[in-house]
C-alpha positions as CSV (number, residue, x, y, z in Angstrom):
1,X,0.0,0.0,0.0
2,X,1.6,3.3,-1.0
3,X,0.8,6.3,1.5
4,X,-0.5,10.0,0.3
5,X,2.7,12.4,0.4
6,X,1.2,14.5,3.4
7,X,0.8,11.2,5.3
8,X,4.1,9.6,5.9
9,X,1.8,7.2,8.3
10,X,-0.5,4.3,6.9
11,X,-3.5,3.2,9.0
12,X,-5.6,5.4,11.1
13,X,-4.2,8.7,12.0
14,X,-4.5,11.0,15.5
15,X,-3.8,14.0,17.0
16,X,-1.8,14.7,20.2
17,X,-4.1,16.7,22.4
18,X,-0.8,17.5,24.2
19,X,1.6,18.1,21.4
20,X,-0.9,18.5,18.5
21,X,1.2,16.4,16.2
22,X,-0.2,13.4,14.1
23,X,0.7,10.2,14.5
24,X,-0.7,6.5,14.0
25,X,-3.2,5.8,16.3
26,X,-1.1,2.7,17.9
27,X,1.6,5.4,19.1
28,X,-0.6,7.4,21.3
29,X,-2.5,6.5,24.5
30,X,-6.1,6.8,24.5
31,X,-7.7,8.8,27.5
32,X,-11.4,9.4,28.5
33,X,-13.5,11.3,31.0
34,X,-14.7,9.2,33.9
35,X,-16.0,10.9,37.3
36,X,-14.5,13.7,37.1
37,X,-11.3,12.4,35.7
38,X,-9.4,11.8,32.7
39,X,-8.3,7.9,32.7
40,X,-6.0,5.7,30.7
41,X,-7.5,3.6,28.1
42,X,-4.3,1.6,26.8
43,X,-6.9,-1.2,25.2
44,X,-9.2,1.5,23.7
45,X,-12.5,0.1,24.2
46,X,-13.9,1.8,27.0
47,X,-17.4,4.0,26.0
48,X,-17.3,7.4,25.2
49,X,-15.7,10.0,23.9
50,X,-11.8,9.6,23.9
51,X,-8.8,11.8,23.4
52,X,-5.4,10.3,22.2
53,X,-2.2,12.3,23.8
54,X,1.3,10.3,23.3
55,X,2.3,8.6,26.1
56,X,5.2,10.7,27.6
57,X,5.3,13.2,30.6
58,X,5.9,16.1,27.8
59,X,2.1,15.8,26.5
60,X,0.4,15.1,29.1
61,X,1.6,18.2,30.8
62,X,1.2,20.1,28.2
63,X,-2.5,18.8,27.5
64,X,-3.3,20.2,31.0
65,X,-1.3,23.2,31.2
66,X,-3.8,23.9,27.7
67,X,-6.9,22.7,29.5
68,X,-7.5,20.3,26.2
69,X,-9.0,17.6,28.2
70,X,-12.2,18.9,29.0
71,X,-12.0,20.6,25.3
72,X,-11.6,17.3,23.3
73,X,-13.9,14.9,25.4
74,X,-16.2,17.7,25.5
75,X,-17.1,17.9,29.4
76,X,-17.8,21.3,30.7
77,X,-16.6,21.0,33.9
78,X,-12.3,20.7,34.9
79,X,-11.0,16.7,35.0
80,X,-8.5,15.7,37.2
81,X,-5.3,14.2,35.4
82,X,-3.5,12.7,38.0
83,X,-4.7,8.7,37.1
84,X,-3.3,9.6,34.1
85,X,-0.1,11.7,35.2
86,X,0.7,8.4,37.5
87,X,0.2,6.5,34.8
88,X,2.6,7.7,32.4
89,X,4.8,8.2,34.7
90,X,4.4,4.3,35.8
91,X,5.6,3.2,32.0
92,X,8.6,2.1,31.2
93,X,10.9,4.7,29.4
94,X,11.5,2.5,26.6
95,X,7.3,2.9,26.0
96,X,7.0,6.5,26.4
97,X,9.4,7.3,23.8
């Protein structure tokens, strides 16, 4: 299969929330809202609404320093990160790029 010039990527294609860069979906972790907080959803088949950030402390800071949480799962009030922050931080290095 030969990939589109502004694609360098074959498959399905996201956007950092953190970073705002594209990248194949199986680089990047997938989060959603849940009570209040944004949680890790590493198999991707939880229901909802889900926002991809890559899985290093980098994005996921800057996703919440941008508030694009609540922006891209589309809650109006603040989520709480820090199930997510923990979990980043828990993955190996080699993972997390």
């Amino acid at each position: 299969m030969v990939c589109p010039d502004p694609f360098p990527v074959c498959g399905p294609v996201r956007t950092c929330v953190g970073c705002r860069e594209r990248a194949a979906k199986a680089e990047l972790l997938r989060v959603v809202a849940e009570s209040g907080q944004v949680v890790p959803d590493p198999a991707s088949q939880a229901p909802g609404r889900g926002a991809h950030v890559h899985p290093t402390a980098e994005c996921v800071s800057a996703a919440v320093r941008r508030r694009a949480f609540p922006r891209a799962l589309r809650v109006q009030s603040g989520l709480d990160a820090a199930a997510l922050v923990a979990f980043v931080n828990a993955l190996p290095s080699a993972l997390s790029k």
